[in-house]
C-alpha positions as CSV (number, residue, x, y, z in Angstrom):
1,X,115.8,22.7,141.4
2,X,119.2,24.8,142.5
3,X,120.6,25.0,145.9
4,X,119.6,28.2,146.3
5,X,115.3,27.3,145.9
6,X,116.3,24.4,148.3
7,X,117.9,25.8,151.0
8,X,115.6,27.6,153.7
9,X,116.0,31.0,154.6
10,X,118.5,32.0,157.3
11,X,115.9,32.8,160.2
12,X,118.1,31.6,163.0
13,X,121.8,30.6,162.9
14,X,123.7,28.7,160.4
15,X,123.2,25.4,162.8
16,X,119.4,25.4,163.0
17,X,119.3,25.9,158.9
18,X,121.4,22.9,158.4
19,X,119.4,21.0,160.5
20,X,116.2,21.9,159.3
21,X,117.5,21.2,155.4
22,X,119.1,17.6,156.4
23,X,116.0,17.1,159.1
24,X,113.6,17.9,155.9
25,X,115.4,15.6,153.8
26,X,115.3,12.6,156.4
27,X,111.5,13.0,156.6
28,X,110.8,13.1,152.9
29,X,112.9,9.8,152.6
30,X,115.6,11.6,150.2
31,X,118.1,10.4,153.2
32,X,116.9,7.2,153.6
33,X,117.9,4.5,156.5
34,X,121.4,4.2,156.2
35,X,122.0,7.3,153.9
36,X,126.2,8.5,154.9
37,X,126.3,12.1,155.6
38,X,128.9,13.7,154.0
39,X,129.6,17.0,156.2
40,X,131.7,18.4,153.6
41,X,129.3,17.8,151.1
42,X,126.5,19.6,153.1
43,X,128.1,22.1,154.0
44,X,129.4,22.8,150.3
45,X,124.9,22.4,149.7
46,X,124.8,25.0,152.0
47,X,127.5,27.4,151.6
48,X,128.5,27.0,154.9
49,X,131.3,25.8,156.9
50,X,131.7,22.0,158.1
51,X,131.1,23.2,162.0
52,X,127.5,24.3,161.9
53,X,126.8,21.3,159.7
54,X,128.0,18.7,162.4
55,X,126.6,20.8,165.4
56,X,123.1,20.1,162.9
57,X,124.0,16.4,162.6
58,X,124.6,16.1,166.9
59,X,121.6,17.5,167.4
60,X,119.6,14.9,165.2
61,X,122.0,11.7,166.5
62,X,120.1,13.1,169.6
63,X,116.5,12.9,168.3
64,X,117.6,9.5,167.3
65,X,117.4,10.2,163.7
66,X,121.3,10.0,163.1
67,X,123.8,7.1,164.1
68,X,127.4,7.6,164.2
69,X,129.3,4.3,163.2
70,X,132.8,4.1,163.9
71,X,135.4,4.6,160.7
72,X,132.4,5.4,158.8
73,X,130.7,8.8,160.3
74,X,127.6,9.8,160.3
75,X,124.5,7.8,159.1
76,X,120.3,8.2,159.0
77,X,119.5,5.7,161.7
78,X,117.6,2.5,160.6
79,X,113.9,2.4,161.5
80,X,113.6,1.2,164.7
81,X,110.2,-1.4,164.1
82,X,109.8,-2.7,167.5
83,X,110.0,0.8,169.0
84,X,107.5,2.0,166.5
85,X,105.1,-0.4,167.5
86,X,105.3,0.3,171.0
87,X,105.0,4.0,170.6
88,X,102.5,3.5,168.3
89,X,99.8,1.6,171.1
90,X,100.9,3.1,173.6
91,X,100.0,6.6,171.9
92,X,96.7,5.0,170.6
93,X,95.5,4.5,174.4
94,X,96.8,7.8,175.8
95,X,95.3,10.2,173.0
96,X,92.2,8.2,172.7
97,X,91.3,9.0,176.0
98,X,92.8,12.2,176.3
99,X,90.9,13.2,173.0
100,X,87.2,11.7,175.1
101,X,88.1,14.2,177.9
102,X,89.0,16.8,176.3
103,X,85.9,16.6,174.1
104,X,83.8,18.0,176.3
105,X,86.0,21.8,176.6
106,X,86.1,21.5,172.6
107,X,85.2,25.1,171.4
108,X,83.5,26.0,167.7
109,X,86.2,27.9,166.9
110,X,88.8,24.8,167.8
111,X,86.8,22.8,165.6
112,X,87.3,25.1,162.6
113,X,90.6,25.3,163.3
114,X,91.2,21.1,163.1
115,X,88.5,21.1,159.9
116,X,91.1,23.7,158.3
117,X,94.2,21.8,158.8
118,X,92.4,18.6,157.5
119,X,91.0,20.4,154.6
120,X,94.1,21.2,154.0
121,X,95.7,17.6,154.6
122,X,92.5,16.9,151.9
123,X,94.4,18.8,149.3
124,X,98.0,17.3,149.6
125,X,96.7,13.6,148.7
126,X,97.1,14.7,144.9
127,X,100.9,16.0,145.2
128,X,101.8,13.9,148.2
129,X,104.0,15.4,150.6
130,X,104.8,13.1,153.8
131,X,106.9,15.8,156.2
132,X,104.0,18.8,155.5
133,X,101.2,16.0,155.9
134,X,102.6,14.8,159.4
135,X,103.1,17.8,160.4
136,X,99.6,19.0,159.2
137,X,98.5,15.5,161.0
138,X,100.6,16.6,164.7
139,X,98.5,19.8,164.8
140,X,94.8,18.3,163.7
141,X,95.1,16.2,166.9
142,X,96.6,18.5,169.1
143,X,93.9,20.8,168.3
144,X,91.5,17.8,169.6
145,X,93.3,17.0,172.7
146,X,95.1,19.9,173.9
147,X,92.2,21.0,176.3
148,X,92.3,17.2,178.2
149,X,92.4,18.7,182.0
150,X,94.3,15.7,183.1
151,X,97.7,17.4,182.5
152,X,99.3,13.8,183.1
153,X,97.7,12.4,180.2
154,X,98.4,15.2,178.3
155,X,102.6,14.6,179.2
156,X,102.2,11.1,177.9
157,X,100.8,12.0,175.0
158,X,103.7,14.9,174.5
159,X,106.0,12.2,175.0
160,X,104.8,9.5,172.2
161,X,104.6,12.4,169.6
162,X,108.3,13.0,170.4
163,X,108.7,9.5,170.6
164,X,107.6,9.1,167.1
165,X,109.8,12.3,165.6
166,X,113.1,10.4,166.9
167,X,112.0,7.0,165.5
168,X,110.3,8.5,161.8
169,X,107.9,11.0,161.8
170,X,106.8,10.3,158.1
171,X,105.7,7.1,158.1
172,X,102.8,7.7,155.5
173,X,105.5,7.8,152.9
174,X,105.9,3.9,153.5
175,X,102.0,3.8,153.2
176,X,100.9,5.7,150.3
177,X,96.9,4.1,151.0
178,X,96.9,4.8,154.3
179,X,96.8,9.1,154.2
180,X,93.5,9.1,152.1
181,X,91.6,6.5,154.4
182,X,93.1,9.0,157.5
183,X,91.4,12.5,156.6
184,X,88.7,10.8,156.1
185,X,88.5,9.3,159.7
186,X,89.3,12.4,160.9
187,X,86.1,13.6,159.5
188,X,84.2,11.4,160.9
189,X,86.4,12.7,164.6
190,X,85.2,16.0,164.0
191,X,81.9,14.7,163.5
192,X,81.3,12.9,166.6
193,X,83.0,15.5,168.6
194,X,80.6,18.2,166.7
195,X,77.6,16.0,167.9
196,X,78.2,15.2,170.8
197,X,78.5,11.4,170.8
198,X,79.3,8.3,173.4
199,X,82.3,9.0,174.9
200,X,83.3,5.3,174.2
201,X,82.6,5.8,171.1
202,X,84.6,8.6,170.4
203,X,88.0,7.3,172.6
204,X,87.1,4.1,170.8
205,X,87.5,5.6,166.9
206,X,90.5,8.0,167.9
207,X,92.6,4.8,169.4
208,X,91.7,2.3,166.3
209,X,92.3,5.7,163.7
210,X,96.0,5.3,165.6
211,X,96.3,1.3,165.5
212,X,94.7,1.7,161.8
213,X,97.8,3.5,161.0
214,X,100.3,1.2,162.4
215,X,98.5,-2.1,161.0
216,X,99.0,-0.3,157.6
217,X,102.6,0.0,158.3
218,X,102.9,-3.5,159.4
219,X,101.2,-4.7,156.4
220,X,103.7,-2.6,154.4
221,X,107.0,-4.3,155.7
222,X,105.9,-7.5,155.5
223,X,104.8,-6.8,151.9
224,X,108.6,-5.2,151.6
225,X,110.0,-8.6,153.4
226,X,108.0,-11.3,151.6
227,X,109.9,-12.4,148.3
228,X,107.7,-12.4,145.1
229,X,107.6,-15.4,142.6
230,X,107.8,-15.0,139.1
231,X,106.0,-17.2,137.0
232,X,108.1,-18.7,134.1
C-alpha cells in the first residue's frame, strides 16, 4: 500500500493528521512497545515538516502512549500491566453499575443503535481489525450507559475509558479468542436489557464481560512469559 492510501485526509491541521497516522499505527501494534520514532522519517511518510510531527508525538507522550528517553528520543511506551489491571476492575465495577441504572431510561431506538454497532463488531472477526473493533467496542457500551442519572458514576466511568486509551486501547490484538467470545456477551447485554431482567443480574454480567476481558489478557502474558520446552 503507498503513502498516499495510508495517510488520512487533511481534515484539520498538519499536527492532528500526524497524530492520528502514528496514533493509528500504535493501536494496530505496527509501533509496538518500544518502537523509536524517527520524526524525520514521519514526517518524510507524511510529506510534512519535522514540527507538526513532534507537536503529534507531545501530544501522545501526554496520553501516555509515547516515552521520551534521554539520547535516544522518542519511543511507544511499554504496556503498563499493573496499571491495566487496575483500570480494568476498577472500570468493571463503575460501568456495571452504571449500565444497571441506566437500564431502566434505555430507549428502543438506543438499543438498535448498540445491536448496529455490534453487528458490525460481528463482521470484523473474519478480517480482524483491533483499533476499529475498540473503537466499535467504546461506543456499544456508551450507548448502554450513557443515560446512568448518577452523573458521578458516569465521570468515573469517562475516566477509566481514558485511562485505558493512555495505557493501550487495543488490547484484543494481544487476545485474538477473546473478541468473538465478547460480541457475543454483548448479545446476551442487549438481551437482558431488552427484557427487562434482575438488576443484579444484569450489573453482574456487564462487570464479569469486563474482568472476562482482562483474565484473557492475563492469561495471554503469562502464556507470552512462560518458556516452552522442546522435546528432543
Amino acid at each position: 500500500m503507498s503513502t498516499v492510501d495510508t495517510v488520512p485526509k487533511d481534515t484539520g491541521s498538519k499536527s492532528e493528521v500526524a497524530y492520528d497516522w502514528i496514533r493509528a499505527r500504535i493501536s494496530r501494534h505496527e509501533y509496538g512497545p518500544g518502537f523509536r520514532l524517527v520524526l524525520s522519517a514521519i514526517a518524510g511518510e507524511l510529506d510534512m515538516s519535522v514540527v507538526p510531527v513532534r507537536e503529534a508525538i507531545r501530544r501522545l507522550e501526554a496520553e501516555h502512549l509515547v516515552t521520551f528517553e534521554k539520547n535516544v528520543g522518542a519511543r511507544v511506551s511499554v504496556v503498563d500491566e499493573e496499571a491495566y489491571i487496575h483500570t480494568m476492575q476498577t472500570l468493571s465495577l463503575v460501568e456495571g453499575y452504571a449500565t444497571r441504572l441506566a437500564a431502566p431510561l434505555v430507549t428502543g431506538d438506543d438499543l438498535a443503535r448498540a445491536a448496529e454497532i455490534n453487528d458490525r463488531m460481528h463482521r470484523l472477526l473474519d478480517d480482524f481489525d483491533p483499533y476499529t473493533y475498540t473503537q466499535l467496542n467504546q461506543r456499544f457500551h456508551a450507548v448502554l450507559f450513557d443515560r446512568c442519572p448518577n452523573p458521578h458514576i458516569l465521570d468515573l466511568v469517562g475516566r477509566g475509558w481514558s485511562r485505558l486509551a493512555g495505557l493501550r486501547d487495543t488490547s484484543f490484538s494481544l487476545i485474538p479468542s477473546r473478541p468473538r467470545h465478547s460480541v457475543e456477551e454483548h448479545d446476551r447485554i442487549l438481551e437482558l436489557i431488552r427484557t427487562g431482567a434482575d438488576p443484579d443480574e444484569l450489573e453482574l454480567f456487564t462487570r464479569t464481560h469486563r474482568l472476562r476481558t482482562l483474565d484473557a489478557f492475563l492469561q495471554a502474558r503469562h502464556d507470552d512469559a512462560t518458556p516452552t520446552t522442546e522435546t528432543p
